[in-house]
PLY file of the C-alpha trace (Angstrom):
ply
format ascii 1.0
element vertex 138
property float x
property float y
property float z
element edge 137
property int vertex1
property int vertex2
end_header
36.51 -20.33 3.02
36.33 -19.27 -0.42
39.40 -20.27 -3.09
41.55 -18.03 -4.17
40.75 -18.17 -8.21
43.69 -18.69 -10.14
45.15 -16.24 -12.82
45.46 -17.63 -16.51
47.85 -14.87 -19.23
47.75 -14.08 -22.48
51.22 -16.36 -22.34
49.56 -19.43 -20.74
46.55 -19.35 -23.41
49.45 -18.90 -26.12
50.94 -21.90 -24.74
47.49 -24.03 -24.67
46.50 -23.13 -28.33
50.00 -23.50 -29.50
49.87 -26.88 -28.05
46.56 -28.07 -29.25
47.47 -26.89 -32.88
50.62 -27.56 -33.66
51.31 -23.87 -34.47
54.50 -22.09 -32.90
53.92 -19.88 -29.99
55.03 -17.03 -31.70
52.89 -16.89 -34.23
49.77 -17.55 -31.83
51.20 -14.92 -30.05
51.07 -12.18 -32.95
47.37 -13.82 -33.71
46.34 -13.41 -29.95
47.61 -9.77 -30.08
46.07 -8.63 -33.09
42.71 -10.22 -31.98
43.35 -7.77 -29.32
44.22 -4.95 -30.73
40.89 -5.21 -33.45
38.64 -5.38 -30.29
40.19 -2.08 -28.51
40.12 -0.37 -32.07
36.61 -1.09 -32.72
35.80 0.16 -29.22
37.54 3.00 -29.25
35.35 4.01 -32.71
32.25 3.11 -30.30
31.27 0.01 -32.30
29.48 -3.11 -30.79
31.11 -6.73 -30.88
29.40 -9.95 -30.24
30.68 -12.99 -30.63
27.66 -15.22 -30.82
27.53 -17.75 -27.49
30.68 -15.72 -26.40
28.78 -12.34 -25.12
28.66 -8.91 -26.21
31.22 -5.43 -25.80
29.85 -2.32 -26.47
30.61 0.92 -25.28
28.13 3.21 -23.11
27.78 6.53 -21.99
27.61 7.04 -18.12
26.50 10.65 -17.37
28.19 13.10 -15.26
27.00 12.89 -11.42
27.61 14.16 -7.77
29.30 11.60 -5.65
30.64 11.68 -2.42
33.72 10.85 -0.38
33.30 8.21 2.02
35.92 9.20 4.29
35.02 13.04 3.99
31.71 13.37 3.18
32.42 15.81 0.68
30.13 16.00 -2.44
32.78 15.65 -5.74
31.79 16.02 -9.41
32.16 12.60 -11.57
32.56 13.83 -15.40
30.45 11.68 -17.42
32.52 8.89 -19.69
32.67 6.30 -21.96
32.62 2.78 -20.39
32.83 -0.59 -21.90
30.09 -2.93 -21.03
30.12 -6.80 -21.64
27.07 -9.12 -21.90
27.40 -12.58 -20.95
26.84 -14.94 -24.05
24.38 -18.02 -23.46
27.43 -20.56 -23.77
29.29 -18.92 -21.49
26.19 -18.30 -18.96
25.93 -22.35 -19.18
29.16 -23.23 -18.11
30.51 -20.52 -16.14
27.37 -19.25 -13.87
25.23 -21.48 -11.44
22.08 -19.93 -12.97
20.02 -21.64 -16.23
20.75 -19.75 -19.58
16.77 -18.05 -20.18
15.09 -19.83 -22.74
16.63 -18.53 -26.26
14.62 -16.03 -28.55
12.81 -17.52 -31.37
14.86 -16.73 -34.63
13.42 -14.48 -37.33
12.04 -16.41 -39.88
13.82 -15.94 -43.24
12.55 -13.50 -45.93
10.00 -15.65 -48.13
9.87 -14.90 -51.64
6.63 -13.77 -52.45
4.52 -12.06 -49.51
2.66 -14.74 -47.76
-0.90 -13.37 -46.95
-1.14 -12.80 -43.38
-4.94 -13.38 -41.62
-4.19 -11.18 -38.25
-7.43 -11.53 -36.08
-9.06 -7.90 -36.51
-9.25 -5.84 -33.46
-12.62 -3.95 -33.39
-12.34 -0.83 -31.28
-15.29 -0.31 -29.08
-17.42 2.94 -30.24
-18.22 5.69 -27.88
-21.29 6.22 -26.45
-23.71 8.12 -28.12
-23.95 11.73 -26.45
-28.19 11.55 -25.27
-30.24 13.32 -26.73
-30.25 17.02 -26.06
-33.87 19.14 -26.03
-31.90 22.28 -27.44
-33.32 24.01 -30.50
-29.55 24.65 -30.95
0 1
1 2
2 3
3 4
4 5
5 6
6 7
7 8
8 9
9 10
10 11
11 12
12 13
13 14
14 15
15 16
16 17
17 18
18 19
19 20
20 21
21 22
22 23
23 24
24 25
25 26
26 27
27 28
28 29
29 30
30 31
31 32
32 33
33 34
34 35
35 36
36 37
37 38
38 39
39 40
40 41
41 42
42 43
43 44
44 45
45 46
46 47
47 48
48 49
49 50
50 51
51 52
52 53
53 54
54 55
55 56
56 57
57 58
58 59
59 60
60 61
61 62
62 63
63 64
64 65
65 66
66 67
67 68
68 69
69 70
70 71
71 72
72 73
73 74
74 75
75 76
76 77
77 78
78 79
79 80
80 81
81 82
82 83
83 84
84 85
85 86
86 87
87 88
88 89
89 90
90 91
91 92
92 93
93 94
94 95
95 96
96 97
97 98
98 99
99 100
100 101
101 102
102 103
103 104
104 105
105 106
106 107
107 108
108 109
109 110
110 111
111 112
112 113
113 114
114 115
115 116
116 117
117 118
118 119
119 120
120 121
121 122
122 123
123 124
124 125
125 126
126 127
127 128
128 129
129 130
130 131
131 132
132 133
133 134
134 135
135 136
136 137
């Protein structure tokens, strides 16, 4: 049988980090909340947030659909929305899920100063056939 998972609130983390650094609870508090607040503002302008190793929240589009009614069968009309999507971060993949983080992207290289020169291998495209030779004055 499966565990019930426990609920953690904004009041027990406000307790932890006021513990671990020494700051009062109420300030925490008002940090906590306006941490908050800045990621439901930036939302609500449709922006995109990622907190590196955290994960991701951006805000998508879902389209307006037909649905139906389970218990009446009847087709209904879903409006199309805004919804807020979150991304798992690789940290967070690591010690939360069961599953391997995927191997990281290689980083972009940074900017050199001068243009190195680049030797690409040259990709020949094959030439068409030659159209045979046609007996036609024409």
């Amino acid at each position: 049988m499966a565990e019930e998972p426990f609920t953690i609130t904004k009041k027990d983390l406000v307790n932890r980090i006021s513990d671990k650094t020494g700051t009062t609870k109420v300030v925490v508090k008002d940090i906590l909340q306006m941490f908050l607040d800045e990621i439901i503002e930036e939302l609500a302008k449709g922006h995109r947030l990622e907190f590196r190793e955290f994960g991701v929240f951006e805000v998508r589009s879902r389209a307006a659909r037909r649905a139906q009614n389970p218990r009446t069968l009847e087709k209904v009309a879903v409006p199309a929305k805004r919804v807020v999507k979150f991304k798992i971060g690789r940290t967070m993949r690591e010690k939360v899920c069961e599953e391997p983080a995927p191997a990281p992207k290689p980083e972009k290289p940074a900017k050199p100063m001068a243009p190195a020169p680049r030797a690409e291998p040259t990709i020949q495209k094959p030439k068409p056939p030659a159209p045979p030779p046609s007996n036609s004055p024409f």
